[in-house]
N, CA, C and O atoms as a MOPAC input file, in Angstrom:
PM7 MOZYME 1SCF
protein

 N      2.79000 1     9.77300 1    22.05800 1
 C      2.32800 1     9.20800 1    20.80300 1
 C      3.51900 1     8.56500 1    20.10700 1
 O      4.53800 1     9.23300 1    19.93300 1
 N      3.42600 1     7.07600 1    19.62800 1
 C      4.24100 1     6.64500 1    19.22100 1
 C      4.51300 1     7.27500 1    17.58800 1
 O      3.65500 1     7.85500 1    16.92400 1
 N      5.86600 1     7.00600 1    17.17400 1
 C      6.32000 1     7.46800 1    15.70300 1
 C      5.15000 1     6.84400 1    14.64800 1
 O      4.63700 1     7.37900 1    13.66500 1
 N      4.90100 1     5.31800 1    15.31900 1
 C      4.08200 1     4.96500 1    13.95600 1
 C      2.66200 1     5.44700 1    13.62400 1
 O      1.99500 1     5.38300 1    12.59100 1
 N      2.33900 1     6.12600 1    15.26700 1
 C      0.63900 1     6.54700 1    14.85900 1
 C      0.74500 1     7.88500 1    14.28300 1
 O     -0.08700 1     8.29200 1    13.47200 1
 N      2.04700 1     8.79600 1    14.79600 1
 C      1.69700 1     9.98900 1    13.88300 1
 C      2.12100 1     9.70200 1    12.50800 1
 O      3.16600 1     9.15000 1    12.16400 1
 N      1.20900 1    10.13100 1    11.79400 1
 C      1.19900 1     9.92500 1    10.35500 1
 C      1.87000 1    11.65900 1     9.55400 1
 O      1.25600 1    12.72600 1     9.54000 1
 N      3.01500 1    11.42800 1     9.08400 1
 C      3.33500 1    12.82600 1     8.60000 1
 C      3.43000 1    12.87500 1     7.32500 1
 O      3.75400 1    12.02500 1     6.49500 1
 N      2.94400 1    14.55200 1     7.20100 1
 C      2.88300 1    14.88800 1     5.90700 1
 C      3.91200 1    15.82000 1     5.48800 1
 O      4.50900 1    16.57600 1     6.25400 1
 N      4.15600 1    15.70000 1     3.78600 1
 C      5.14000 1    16.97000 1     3.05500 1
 C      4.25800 1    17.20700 1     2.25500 1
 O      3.36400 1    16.43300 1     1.91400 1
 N      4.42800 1    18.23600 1     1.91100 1
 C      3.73200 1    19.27800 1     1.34300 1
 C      4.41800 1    19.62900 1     0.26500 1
 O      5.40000 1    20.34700 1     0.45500 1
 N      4.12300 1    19.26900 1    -0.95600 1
 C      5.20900 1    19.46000 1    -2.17700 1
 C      4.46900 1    20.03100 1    -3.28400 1
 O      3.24000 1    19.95400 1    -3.26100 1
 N      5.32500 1    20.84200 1    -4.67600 1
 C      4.90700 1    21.50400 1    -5.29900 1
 C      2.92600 1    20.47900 1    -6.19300 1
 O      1.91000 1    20.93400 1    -6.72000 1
 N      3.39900 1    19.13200 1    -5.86900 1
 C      2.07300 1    18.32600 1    -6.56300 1
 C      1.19600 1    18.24300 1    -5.70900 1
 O      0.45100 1    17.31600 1    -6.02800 1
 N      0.80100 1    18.83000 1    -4.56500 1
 C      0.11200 1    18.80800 1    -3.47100 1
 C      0.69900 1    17.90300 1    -2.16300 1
 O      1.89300 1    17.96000 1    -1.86800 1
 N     -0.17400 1    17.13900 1    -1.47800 1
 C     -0.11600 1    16.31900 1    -0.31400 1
 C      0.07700 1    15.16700 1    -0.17000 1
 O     -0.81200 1    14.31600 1    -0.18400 1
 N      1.86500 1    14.84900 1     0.07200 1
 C      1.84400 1    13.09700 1     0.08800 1
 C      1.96100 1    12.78600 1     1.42100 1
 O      2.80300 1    13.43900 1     2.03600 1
 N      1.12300 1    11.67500 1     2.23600 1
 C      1.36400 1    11.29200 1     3.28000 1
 C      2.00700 1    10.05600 1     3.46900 1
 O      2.22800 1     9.40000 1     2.45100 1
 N      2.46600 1     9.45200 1     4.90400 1
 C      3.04700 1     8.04500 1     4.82000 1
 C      3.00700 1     8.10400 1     6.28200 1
 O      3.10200 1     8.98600 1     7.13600 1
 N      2.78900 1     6.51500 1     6.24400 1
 C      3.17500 1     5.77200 1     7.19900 1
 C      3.60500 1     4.17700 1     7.64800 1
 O      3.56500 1     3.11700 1     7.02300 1
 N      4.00000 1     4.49500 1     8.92500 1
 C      4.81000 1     3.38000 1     9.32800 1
 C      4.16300 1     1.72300 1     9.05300 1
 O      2.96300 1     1.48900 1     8.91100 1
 N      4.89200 1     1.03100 1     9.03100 1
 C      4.06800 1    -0.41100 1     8.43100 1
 C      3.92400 1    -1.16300 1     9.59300 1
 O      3.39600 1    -2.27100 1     9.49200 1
 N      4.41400 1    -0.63600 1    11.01200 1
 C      3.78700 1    -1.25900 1    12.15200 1
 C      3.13600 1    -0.84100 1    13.13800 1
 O      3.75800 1    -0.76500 1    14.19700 1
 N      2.04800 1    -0.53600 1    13.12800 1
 C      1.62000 1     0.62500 1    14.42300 1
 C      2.02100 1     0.24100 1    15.78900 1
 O      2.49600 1    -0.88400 1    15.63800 1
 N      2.08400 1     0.50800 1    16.86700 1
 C      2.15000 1     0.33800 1    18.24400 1
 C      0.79300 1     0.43300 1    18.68300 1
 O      0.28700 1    -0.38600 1    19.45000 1
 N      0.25500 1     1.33000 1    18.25000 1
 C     -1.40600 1     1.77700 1    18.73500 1
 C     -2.23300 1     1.39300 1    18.48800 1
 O     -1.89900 1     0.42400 1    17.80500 1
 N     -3.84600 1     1.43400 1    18.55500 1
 C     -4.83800 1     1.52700 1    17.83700 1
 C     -5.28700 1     2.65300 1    17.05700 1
 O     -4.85000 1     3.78000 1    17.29000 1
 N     -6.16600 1     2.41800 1    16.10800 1
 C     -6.03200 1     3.44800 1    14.86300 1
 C     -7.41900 1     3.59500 1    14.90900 1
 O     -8.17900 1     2.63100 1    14.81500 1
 N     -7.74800 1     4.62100 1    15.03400 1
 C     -8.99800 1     5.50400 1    14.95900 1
 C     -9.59600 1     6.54500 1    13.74400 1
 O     -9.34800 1     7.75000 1    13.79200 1
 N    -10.61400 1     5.79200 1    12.37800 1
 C    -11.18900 1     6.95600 1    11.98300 1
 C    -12.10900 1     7.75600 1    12.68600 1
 O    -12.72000 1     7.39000 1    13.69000 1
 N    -12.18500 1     8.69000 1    12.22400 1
 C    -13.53400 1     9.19800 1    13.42800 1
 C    -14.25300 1     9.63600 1    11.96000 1
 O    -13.78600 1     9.84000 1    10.84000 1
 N    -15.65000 1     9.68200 1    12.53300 1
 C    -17.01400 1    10.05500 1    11.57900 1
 C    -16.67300 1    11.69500 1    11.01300 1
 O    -16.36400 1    12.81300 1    11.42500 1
 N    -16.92700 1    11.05400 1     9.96900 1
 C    -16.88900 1    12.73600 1     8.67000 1
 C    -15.48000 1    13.02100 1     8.18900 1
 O    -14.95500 1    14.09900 1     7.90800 1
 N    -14.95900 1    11.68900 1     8.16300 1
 C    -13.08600 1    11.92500 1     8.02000 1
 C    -12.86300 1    10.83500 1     7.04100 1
 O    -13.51800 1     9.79400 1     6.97600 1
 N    -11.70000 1    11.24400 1     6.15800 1
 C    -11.62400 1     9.92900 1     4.59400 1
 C    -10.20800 1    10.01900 1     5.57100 1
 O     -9.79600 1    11.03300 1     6.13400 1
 N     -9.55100 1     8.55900 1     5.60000 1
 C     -8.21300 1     8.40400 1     5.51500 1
 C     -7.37600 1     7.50200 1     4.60300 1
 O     -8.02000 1     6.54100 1     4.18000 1
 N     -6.11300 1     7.56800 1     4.19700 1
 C     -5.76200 1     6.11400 1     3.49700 1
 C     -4.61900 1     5.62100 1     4.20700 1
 O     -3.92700 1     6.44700 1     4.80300 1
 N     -4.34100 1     4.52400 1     4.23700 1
 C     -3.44400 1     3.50300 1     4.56000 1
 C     -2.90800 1     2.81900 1     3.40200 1
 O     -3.60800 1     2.12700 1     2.66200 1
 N     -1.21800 1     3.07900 1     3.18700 1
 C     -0.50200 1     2.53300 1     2.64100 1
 C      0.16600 1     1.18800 1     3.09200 1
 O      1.08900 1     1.29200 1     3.90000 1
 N     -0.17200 1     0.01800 1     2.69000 1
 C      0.33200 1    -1.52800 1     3.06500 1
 C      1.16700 1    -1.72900 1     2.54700 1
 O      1.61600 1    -0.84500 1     1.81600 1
 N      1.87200 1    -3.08000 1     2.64700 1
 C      1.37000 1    -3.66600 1     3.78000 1
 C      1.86000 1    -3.17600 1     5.27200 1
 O      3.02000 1    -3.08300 1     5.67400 1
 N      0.68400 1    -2.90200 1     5.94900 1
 C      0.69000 1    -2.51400 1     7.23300 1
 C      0.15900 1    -3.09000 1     8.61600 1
 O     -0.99800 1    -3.50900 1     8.61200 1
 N      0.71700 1    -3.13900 1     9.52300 1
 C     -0.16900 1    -4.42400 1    10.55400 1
 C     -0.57200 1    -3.32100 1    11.98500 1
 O      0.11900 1    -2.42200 1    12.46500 1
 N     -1.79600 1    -3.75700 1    12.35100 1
 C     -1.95500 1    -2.46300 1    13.25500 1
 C     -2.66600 1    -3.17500 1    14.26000 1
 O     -3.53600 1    -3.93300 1    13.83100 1
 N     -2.46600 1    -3.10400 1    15.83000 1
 C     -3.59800 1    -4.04400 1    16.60500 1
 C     -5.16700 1    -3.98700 1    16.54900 1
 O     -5.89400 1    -4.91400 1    16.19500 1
 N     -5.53300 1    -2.82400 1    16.93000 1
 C     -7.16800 1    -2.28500 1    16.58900 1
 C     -7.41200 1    -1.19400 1    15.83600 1
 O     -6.77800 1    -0.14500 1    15.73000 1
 N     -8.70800 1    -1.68000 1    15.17400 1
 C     -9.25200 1    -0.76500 1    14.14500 1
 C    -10.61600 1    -0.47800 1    14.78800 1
 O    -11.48300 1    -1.31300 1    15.04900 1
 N    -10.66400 1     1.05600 1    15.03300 1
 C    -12.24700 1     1.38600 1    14.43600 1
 C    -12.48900 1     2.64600 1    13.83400 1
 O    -12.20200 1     3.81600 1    14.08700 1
 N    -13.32000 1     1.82200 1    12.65600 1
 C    -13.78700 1     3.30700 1    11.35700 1
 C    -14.93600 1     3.52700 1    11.73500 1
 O    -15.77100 1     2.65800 1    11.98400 1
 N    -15.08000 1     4.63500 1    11.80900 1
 C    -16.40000 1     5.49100 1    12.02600 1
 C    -16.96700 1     6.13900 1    10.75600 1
 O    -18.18300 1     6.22800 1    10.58200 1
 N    -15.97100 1     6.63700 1     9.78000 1
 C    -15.67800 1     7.11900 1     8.89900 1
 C    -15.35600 1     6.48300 1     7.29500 1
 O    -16.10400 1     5.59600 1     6.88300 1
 N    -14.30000 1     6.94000 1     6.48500 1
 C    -13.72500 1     6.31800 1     5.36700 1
 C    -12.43300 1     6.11100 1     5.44600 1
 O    -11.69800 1     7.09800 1     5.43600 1
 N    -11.79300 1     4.61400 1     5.55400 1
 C    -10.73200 1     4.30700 1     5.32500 1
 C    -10.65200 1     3.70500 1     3.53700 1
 O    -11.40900 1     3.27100 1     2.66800 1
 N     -9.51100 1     3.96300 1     3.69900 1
 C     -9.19900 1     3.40300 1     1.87900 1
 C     -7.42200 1     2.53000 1     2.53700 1
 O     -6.36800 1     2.86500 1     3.07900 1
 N     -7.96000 1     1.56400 1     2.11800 1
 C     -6.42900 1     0.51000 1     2.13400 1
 C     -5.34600 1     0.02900 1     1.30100 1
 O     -5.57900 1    -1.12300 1     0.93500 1
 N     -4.08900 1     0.55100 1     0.80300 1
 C     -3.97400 1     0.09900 1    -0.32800 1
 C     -2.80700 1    -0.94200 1    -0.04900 1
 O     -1.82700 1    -0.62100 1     0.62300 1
 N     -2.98500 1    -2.39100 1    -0.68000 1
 C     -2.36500 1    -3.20900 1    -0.81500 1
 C     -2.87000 1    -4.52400 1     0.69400 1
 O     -3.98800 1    -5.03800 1     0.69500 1
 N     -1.94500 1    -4.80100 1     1.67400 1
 C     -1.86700 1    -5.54100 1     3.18800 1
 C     -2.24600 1    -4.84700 1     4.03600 1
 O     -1.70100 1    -3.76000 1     4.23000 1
 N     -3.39500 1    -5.31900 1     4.85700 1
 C     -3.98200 1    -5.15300 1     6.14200 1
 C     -4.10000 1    -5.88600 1     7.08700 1
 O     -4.95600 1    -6.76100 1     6.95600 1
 N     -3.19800 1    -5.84100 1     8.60700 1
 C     -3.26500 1    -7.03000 1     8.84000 1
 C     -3.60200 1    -6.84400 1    10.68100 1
 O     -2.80400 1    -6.69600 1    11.60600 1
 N     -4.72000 1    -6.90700 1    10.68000 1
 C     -5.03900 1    -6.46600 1    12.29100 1
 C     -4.98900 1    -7.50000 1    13.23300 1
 O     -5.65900 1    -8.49900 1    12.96900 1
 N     -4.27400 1    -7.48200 1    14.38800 1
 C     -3.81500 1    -8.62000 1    15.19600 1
 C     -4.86000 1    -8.74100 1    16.29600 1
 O     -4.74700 1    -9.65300 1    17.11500 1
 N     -6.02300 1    -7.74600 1    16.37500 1
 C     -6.55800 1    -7.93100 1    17.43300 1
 C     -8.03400 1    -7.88300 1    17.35600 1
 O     -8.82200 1    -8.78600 1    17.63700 1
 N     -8.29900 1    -6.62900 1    16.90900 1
 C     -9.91000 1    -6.47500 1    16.37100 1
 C    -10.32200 1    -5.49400 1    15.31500 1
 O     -9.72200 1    -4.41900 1    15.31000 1
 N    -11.24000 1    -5.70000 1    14.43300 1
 C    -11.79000 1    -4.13400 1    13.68600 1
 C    -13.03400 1    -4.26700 1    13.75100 1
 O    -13.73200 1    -5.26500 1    13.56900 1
 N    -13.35700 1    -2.97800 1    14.08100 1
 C    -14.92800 1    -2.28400 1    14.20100 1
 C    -15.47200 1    -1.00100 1    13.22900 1
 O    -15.10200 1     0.15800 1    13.04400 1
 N    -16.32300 1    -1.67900 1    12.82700 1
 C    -16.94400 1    -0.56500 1    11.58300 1
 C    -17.98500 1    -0.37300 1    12.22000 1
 O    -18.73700 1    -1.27200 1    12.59500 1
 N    -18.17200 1     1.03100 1    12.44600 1
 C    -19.54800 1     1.49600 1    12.76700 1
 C    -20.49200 1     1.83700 1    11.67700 1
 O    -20.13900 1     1.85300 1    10.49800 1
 N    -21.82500 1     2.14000 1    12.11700 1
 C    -22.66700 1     2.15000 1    11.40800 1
 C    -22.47000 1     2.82100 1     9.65300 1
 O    -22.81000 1     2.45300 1     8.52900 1
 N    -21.66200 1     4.08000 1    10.30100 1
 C    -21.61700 1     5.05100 1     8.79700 1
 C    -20.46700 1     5.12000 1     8.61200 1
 O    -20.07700 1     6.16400 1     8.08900 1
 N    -19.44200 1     4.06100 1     8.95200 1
 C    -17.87500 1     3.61500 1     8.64300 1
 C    -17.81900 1     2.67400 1     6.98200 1
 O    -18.59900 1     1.92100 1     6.39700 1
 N    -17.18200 1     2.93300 1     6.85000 1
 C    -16.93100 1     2.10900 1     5.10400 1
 C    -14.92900 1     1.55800 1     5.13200 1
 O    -14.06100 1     2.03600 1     5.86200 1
 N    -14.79900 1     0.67400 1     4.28800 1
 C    -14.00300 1     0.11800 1     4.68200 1
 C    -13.24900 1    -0.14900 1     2.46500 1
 O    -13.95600 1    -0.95100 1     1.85300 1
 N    -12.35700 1     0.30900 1     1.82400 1
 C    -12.67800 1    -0.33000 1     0.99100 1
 C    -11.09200 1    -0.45000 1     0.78400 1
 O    -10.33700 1     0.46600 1     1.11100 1
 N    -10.49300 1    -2.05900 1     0.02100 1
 C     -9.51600 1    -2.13300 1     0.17100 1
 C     -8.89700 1    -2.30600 1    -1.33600 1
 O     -9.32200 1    -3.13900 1    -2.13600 1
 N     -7.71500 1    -1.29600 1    -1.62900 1
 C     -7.45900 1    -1.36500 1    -3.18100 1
 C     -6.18500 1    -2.46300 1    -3.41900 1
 O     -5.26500 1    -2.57500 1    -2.60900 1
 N     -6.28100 1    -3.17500 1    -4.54700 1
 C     -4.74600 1    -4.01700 1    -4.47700 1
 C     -4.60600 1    -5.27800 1    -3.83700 1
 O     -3.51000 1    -5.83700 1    -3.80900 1

């Protein structure tokens, strides 16, 4: 697994900040019954949400995105 798909978390006294890399190597997978967010601007080859992505700021997919039926997509910024 490349550095940019694992997405890591700290765990701090204000709860849960996550981050990640602004270039994926991979494709990025929500899966159904799962919220995720993406901090931009970020460029990633394939997307598919099954689920809830939240985008904030640049999204920039070089190859394809697929929203499935009960996938939602909403982009802040």
């Amino acid at each position: 697994m490349t550095r940019a798909r694992t997405m890591a978390q700290h765990i701090g006294a204000d709860g849960i900040i996550s981050e990640n890399e602004d270039i994926f190597e991979e494709d990025f997978t929500v899966d159904a019954n799962n919220n995720m967010v993406l901090a931009g601007p970020v460029t990633i080859p394939n997307i598919t949400i099954n689920g809830n992505l939240n985008v904030i700021q640049v999204l920039n997919v070089t190859t394809e995105m697929n929203i499935g039926a009960n996938g939602s997509l909403n982009m802040v910024g």
